[in-house]
C-alpha angles and dihedrals in degrees: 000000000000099000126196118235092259089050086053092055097042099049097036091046105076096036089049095051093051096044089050091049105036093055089048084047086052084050092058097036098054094031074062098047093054100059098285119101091162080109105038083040086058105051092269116118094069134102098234106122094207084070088052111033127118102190084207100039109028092035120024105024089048094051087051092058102044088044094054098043086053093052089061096047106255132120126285108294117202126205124160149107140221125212117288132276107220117224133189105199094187086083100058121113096230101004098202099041084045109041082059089048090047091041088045091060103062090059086035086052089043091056085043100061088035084067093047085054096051086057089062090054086048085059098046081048094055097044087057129181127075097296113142095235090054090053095043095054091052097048093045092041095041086059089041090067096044097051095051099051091042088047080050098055091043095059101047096058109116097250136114121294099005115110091246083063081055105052094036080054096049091047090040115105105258104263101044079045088062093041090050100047091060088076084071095089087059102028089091089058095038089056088041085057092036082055101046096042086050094240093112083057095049092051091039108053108050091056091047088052090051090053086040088062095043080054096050090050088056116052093021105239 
């Protein structure tokens, strides 16, 4: 279904803000769960996206992605942030074991709510026909589930300050752990130009298709 400018934001929005914002409240649940409270202490650890929301970064810069990757004719690209969840490693029990763990559960949140969202196509699906809520379930759910794996691979690429910098980090030998970590400063620019010369978008899809079909397996859709 061909979609205006105005149908894309309407129907990517809501799916976009809780995908931002689940995957910053897994941060702060499991970061919890692991020996440090600092988030959950905080407010963090809700789904509530007002706690989360970075109006630049959760909002405006998202919606340019997904807007530009729909101009040129691909498939919905996410790329965002939400504020931060402060950590305090220093308080995990095994800080390595456990700052993977932390970083592991944003992607594994993403694949979480995917699979919600496929539920919601499974329910268009079942109501049938051309009725506009049918329809609607399936197109919202439909990009439901693509934000959320695209937001996943992305995530797990190994750059700062993605989560997969932080669990290659964590699994690193000390010392190759330290040197790598120093890219952090310049991982955000290097994504933003991965992103603008389209080379972000040609790693990243075919790993998010790959996620979009074990969804789809899974909830049958």
């Amino acid at each position: 279904m061909d979609l205006s400018l105005p149908q894309l934001i309407s129907v990517a929005i809501l799916p976009l803000i809780l995908a931002i914002t689940m995957r910053e409240s897994a941060h702060a649940w499991v970061a919890k769960w692991c020996g440090d409270k600092t988030a959950y202490l905080m407010g963090k650890a809700t789904l509530n996206p007002l706690i989360h929301i970075d109006w630049i970064g959760t909002v405006a810069v998202p919606l340019f992605s997904i807007v530009l990757a729909a101009m040129g004719g691909l498939p919905p690209f996410v790329f965002g942030w939400a504020k931060p969840v402060p950590i305090d490693f220093r308080n995990l029990r095994s800080r390595r074991r456990d700052q993977a763990l932390v970083a592991l559960s944003g992607p594994v949140a993403n694949l979480i709510m995917a699979c919600l969202w496929g539920l919601i196509v499974r329910l268009g699906l079942h109501l049938g026909g051309e009725a506009s809520l049918a329809a609607f379930l399936q197109l919202i759910g439909g990009y439901g589930i693509m934000i959320n794996v695209v937001l996943a691979a992305l995530h797990l690429l190994p750059l700062p300050p993605l989560d997969g910098a932080t669990i290659l980090a964590a699994v690193l030998p000390r010392d190759l752990a330290i040197a790598y970590n120093r890219l952090a400063p310049y991982g955000f620019w290097l994504a933003l130009l991965l992103m603008v010369t389209g080379i972000l978008q040609r790693i990243v899809f075919p790993l998010a298709t790959l996620l979009r079909s074990l969804v789809h397996a899974v909830v049958g859709v």
